[in-house]
VMD Tcl script that draws the C-alpha trace (Angstrom):
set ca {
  {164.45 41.62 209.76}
  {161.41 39.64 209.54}
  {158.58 39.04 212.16}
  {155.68 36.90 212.34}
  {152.55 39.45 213.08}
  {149.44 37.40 214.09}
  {146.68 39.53 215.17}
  {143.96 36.73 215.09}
  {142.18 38.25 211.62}
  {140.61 34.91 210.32}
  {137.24 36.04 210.54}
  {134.10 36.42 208.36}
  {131.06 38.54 208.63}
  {128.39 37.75 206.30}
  {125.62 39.77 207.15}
  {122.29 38.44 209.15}
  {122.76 35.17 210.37}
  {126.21 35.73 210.94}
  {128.39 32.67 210.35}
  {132.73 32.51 210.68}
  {135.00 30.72 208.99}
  {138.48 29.77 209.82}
  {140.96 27.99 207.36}
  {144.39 26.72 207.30}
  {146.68 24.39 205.05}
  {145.61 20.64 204.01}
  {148.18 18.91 202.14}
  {149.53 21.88 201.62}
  {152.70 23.84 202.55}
  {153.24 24.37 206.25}
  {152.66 28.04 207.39}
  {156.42 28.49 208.21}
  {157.71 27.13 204.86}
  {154.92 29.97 203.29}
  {156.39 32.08 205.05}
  {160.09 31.54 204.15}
  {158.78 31.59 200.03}
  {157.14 34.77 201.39}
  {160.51 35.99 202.71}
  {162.13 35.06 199.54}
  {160.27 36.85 197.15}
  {159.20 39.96 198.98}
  {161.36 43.46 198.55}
  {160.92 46.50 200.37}
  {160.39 49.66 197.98}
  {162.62 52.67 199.33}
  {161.41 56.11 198.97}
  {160.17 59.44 201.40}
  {157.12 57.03 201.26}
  {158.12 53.38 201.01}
  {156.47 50.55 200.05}
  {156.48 47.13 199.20}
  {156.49 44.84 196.25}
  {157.44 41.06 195.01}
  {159.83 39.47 192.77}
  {158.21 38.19 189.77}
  {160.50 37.50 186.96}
  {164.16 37.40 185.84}
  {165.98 37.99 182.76}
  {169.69 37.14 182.90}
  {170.50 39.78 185.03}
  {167.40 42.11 184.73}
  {164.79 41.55 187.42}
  {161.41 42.70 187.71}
  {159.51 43.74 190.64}
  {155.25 44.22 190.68}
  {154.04 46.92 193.02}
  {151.49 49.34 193.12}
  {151.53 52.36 190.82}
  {150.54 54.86 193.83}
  {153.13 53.68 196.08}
  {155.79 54.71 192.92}
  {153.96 57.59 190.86}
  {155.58 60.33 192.73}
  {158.47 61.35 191.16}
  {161.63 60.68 193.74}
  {164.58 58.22 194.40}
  {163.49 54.61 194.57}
  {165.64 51.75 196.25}
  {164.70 47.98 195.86}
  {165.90 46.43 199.17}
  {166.29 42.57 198.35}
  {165.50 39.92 200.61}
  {169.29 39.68 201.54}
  {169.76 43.54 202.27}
  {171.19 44.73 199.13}
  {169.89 48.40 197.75}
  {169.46 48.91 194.16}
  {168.55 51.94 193.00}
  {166.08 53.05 190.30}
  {165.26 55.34 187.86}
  {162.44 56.99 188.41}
  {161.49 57.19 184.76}
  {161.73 53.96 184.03}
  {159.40 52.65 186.27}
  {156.10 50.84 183.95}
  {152.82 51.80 185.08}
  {150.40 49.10 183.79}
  {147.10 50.61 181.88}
  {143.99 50.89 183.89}
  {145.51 48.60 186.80}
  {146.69 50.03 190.04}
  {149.64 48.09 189.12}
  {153.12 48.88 188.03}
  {156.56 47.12 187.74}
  {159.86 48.27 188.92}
  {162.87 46.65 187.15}
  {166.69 46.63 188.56}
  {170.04 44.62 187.40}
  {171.80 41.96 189.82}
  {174.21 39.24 189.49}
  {172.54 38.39 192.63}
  {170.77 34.91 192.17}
  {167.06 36.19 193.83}
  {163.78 33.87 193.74}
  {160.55 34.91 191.90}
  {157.25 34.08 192.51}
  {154.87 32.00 191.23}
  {151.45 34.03 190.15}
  {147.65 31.99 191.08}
  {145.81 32.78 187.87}
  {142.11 32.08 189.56}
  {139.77 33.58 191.65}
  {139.78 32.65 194.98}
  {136.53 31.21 197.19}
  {134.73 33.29 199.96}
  {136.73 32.66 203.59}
  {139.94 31.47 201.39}
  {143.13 32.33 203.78}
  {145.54 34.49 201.92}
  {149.11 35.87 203.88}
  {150.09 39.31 203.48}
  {153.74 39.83 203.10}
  {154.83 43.25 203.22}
  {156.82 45.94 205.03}
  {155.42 48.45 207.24}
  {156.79 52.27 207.08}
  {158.89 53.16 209.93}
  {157.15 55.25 213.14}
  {157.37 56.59 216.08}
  {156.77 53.46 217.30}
  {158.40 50.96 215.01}
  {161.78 52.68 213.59}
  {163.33 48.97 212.49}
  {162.74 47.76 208.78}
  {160.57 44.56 209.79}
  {158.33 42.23 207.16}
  {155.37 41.22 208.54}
  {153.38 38.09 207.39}
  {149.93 38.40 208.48}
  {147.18 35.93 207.51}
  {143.11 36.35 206.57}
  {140.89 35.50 204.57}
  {138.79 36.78 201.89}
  {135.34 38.64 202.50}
  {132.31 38.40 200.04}
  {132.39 41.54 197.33}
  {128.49 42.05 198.67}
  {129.67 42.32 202.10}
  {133.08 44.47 201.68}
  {131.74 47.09 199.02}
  {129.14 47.90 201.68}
  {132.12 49.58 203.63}
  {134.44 50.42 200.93}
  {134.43 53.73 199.52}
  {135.39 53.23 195.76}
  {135.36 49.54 195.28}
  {136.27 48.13 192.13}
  {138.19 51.28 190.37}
  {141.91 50.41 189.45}
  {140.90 46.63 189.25}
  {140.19 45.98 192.62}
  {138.05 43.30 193.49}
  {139.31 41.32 195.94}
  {138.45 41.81 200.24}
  {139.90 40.19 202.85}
  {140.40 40.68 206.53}
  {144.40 41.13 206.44}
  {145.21 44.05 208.39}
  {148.01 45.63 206.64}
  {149.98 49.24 208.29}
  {150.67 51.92 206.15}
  {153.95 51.09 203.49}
  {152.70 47.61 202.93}
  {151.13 49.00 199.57}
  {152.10 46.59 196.89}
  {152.40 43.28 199.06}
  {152.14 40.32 197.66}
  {149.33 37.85 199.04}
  {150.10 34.09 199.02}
  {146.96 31.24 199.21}
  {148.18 27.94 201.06}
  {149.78 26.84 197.91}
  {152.44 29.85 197.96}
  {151.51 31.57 194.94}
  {150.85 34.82 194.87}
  {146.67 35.72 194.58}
  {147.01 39.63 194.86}
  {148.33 42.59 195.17}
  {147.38 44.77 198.48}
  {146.87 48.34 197.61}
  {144.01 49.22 200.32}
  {142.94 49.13 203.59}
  {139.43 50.70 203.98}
  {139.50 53.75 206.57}
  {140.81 57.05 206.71}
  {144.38 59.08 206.85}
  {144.11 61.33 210.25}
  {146.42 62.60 212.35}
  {145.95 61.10 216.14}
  {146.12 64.32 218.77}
  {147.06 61.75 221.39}
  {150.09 60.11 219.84}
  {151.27 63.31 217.82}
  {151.49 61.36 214.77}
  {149.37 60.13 210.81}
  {148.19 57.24 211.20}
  {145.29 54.83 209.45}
  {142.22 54.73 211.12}
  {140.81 51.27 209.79}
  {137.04 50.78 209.55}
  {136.30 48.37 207.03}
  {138.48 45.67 205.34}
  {141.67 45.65 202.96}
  {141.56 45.35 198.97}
  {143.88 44.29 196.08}
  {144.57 43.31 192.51}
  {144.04 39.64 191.53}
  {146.99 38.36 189.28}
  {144.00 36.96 187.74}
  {142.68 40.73 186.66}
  {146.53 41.07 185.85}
  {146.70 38.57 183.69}
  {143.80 39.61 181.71}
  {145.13 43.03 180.74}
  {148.50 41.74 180.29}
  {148.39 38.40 178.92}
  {151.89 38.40 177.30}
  {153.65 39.17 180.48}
  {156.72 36.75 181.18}
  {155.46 35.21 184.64}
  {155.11 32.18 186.33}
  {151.39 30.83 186.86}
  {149.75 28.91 187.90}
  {145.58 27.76 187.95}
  {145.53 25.39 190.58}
  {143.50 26.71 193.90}
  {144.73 25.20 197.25}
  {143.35 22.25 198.31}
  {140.38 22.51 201.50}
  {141.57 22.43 205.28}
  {140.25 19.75 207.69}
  {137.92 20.67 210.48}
  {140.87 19.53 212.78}
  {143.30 22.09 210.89}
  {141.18 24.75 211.03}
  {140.22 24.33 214.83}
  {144.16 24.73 215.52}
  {144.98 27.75 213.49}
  {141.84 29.66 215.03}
  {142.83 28.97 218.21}
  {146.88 30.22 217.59}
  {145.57 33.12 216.06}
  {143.21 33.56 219.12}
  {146.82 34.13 221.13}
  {148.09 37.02 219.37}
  {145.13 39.70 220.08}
  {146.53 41.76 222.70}
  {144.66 44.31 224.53}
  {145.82 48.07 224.53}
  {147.67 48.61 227.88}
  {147.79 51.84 229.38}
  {146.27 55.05 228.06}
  {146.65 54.58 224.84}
  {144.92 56.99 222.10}
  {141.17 57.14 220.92}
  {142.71 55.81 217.39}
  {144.14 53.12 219.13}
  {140.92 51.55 220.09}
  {139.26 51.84 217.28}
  {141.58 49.70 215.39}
  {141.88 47.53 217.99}
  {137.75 47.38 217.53}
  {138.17 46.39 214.16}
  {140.54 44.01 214.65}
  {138.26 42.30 216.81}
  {135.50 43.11 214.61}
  {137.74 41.08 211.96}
  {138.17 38.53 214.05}
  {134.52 37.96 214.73}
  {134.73 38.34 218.19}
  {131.86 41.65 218.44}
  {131.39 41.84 221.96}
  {134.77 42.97 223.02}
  {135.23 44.66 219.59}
  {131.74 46.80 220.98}
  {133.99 46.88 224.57}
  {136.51 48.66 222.32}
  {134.90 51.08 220.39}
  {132.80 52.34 223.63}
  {136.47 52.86 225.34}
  {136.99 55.08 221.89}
  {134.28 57.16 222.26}
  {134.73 57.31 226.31}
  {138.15 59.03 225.06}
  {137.09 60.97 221.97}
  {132.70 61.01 222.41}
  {132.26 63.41 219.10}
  {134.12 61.69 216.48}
  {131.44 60.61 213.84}
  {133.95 57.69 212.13}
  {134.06 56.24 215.77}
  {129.74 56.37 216.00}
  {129.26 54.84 212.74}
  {132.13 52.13 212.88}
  {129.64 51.35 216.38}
  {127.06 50.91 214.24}
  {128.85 48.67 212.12}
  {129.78 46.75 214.70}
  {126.26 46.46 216.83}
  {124.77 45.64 212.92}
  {126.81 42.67 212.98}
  {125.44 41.51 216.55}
  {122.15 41.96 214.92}
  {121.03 44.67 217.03}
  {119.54 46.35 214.27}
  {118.04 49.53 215.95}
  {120.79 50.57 218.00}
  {123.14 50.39 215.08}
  {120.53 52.73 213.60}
  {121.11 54.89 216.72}
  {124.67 55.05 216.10}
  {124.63 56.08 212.39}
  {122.12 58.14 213.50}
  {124.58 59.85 215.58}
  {127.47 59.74 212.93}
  {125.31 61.86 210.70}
  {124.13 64.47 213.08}
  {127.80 65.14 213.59}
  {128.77 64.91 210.14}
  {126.12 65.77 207.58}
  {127.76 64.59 204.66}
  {129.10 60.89 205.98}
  {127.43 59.33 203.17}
  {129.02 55.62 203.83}
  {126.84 56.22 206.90}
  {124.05 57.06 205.26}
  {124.66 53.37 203.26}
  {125.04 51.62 206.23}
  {122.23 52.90 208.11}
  {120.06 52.22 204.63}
  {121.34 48.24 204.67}
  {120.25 48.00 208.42}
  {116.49 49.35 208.01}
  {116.53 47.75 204.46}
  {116.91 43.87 206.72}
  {113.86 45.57 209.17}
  {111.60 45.79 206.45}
  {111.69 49.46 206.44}
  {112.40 50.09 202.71}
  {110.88 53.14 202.68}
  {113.30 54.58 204.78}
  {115.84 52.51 203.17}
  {115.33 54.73 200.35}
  {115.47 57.91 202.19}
  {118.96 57.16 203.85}
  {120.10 56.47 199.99}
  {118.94 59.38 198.83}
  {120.56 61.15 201.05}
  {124.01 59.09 200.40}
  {123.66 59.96 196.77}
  {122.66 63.88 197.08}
  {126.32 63.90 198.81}
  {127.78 62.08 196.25}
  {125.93 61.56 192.86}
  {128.40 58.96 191.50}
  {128.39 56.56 194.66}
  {127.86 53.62 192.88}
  {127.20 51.72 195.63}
  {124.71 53.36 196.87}
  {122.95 53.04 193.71}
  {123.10 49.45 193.28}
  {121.95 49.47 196.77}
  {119.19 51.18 195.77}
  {118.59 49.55 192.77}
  {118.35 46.03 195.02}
  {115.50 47.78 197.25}
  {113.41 49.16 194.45}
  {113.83 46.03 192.32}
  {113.13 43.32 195.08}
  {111.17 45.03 198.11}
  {108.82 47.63 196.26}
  {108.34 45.67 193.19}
  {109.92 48.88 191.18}
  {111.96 46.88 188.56}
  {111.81 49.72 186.05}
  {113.13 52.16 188.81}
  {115.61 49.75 189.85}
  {116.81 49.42 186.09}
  {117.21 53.56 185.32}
  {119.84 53.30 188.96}
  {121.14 50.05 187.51}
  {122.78 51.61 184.52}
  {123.58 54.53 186.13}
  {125.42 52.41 188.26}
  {127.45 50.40 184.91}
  {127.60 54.01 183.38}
  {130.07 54.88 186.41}
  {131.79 50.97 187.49}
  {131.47 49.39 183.77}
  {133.03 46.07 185.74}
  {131.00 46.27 188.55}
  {130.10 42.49 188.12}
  {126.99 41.95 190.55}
  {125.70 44.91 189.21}
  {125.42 42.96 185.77}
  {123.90 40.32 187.33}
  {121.20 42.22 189.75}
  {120.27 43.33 186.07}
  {120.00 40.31 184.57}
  {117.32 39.26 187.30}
  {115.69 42.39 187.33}
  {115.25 41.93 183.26}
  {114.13 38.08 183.96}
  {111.70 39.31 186.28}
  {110.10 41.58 183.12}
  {110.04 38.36 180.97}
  {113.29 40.30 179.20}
  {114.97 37.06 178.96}
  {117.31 37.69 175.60}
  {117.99 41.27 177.35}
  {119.00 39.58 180.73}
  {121.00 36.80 179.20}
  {123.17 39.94 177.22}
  {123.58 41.58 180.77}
  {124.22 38.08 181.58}
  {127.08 37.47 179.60}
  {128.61 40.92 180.28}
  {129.05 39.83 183.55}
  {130.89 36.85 182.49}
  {132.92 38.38 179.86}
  {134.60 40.38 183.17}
  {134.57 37.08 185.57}
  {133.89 33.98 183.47}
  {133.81 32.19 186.84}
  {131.13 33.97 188.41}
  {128.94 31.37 189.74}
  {126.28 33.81 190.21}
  {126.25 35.11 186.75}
  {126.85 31.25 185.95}
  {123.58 30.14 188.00}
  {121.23 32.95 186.37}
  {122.85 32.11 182.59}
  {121.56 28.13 183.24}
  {117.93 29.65 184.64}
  {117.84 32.03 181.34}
  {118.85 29.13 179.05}
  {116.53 26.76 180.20}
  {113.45 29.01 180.71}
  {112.76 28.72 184.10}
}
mol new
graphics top color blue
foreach p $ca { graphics top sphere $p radius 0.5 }
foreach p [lrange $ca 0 end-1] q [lrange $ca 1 end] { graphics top cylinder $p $q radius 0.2 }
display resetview
């Protein structure tokens, strides 16, 4: 069974100065004929915990299905449920994890005459819509097998890894706002085009169990990540798969005002007395959206239910940084913290807020703090490395955190390229143009890396 989810996700946030964007198809295919490819293409994954994958490639009678390795690395009895209900089981042992990918491929024999997808071998642009096609695993609430088909778009890496917790290990790289419920692991995402961009693998948040419901569930506080099929494609280049390079074309302004306001439609407010949980991802769901007042609304009805819970506090700040309301959102990490000592991603966040007041100082402090909890947060060192290099004038500092930081995420691209500026700024230019072109070796279309190679080039 298939249904069309909609929670109204086509949202951006891009820091101070916030500005949205909402996109939808030009000359492209309509969003029910994406969704049928999506439907044809898409299996469910069987298993104690199920997931999802996609169809992409067939050999006489040998098919081939790309998933995530942590949704199949636990040794039990697989199923691939086909788009027309058949089962096919799997050895477990067979089953290819793909090297340094959080990738792996699933392979099962039919006469059955299936569709496979198309792969998008390209990166796509900030606020590019992408569908999520997936299956979510059954609950208390939801015992039916359903698909759901639930469009976003993607998020800047500068913005996402700012709420991630371990961006960029297992080849993720790319963010978007598609919510995505717990078995939807290994979904394919389709661009307007239907071709499959990614794989989903993450949502940012945390596994909990919800006192009020009696049940796990995923407390969502940030965005979701995958696998491009670009990043594929690179460490597998003689993989037998469709591609192709061609990005979708732009939407018109008219296009875009009418999917923004359908997806406006399908945000429905928690009725009754619902859980603490419940709010919050209703917050950021809103908070996706773009629409921060009622997302605030939200996450003060959390906090009315559940006052202590630290996540809830610092997803407020989150929230209230976004409404530029800088000092309150440092109130509310503050508060995160005091109940939780070691929240370091709230110990980032509250470092980005009094970083945009001019309070680098501090700035520092809160990141020193981050890292004392966790040495290796890479983040929070190229965080760092951005306040020391740019607002104190410490480039040398900001160099020693740098490669720290490419000691620990070697393809941690904008750290490359924060280096190459910081190295520029020295007068380092042949040493900035070789940090330069390590960022390009792992994203030849960087167009920051592609700006700051020009600048080095021609001496400026």
């Amino acid at each position: 069974m298939d249904r069309w989810w909609v929670p109204g996700v086509f949202a951006l946030l891009v820091g101070p100065g916030v500005t949205f964007g909402v996109m939808a198809p030009a000359q492209a295919l309509p969003i029910d004929r994406l969704n049928e490819i999506a439907q044809s293409v898409t299996v469910r994954i069987q298993a104690d915990r199920p997931s999802s994958g996609v169809l992409i490639d067939r050999q006489g009678d040998l098919y081939t299905v790309l998933t995530t390795h942590h949704g199949v690395q636990v040794q039990d009895r697989y199923t691939v449920v086909t788009p027309d209900g058949k089962r096919y089981p799997v050895e477990w042992r067979s089953i290819q994890p793909l090297p340094n990918l959080d990738l792996a491929l699933v392979q099962f024999r039919s006469a059955a005459n299936y569709a496979t997808a198309k792969l998008a071998n390209y990166v796509p642009t900030t606020q590019q819509p992408l569908f999520i096609s997936g299956f979510p695993a059954p609950s208390a609430a939801v015992s039916e097998q359903i698909r759901l088909f639930i469009p976003g778009q993607t998020v800047p890496t500068t913005q996402a890894i700012a709420l991630a917790q371990n961006p960029f290990s297992q080849g993720y790289r790319v963010f978007y706002t598609n919510l995505a419920e717990a078995g939807m692991s290994g979904s394919p995402l389709f661009d307007l085009n239907g071709h499959v961009v990614a794989i989903h693998g993450r949502s940012e948040g945390e596994e909990t169990f919800d006192p009020q419901l009696q049940e796990p569930r995923r407390l969502r506080l940030g965005y979701s990540s995958g696998i491009l099929m670009r990043t594929l494609l690179q460490y597998q280049p003689r993989l037998s798969v469709q591609t192709k390079e061609t990005p979708p074309p732009a939407p018109t302004p008219v296009e875009t005002a009418a999917m923004a306001k359908l997806l406006q439609n399908w945000v429905v407010t928690p009725a009754g007395a619902p859980s603490a949980m419940t709010w919050v991802n209703y917050s950021n769901t809103l908070y996706r959206l773009g629409r921060f007042p009622e997302a605030l609304a939200a996450i003060d009805k959390a906090l009315e239910l559940e006052f202590n819970a630290p996540q809830f506090w610092y997803f407020q700040g989150v929230i209230l940084q976004a409404m530029q309301r800088p000092q309150e959102a440092v109130n509310a990490f503050d508060r995160a913290t005091q109940l939780q000592p070691n929240f370091y991603r709230a110990w980032q966040a509250k470092a980005l807020v009094l970083s945009t007041l001019g309070r680098s100082i501090e700035a520092i402090g809160s990141l020193d703090q981050a890292l004392q909890i966790d040495p290796q947060a890479y983040v929070a060192l190229y965080l760092r490395a951005q306040v020391l290099g740019q607002a104190l004038q410490q480039p040398q500092a900001a160099l020693l955190d740098l490669d720290r930081v490419l000691q620990l995420q070697p393809e941690f691209v904008e750290a490359w390229v924060l280096k190459g500026r910081v190295l520029q700024s020295l007068g380092k230019s042949a040493e900035a143009l070789v940090a330069v072109n390590q960022a390009l070796a792992i994203e030849p279309r960087d167009r920051d890396a592609q700006a700051l190679r020009v600048s080095l080039r021609s001496g400026r």
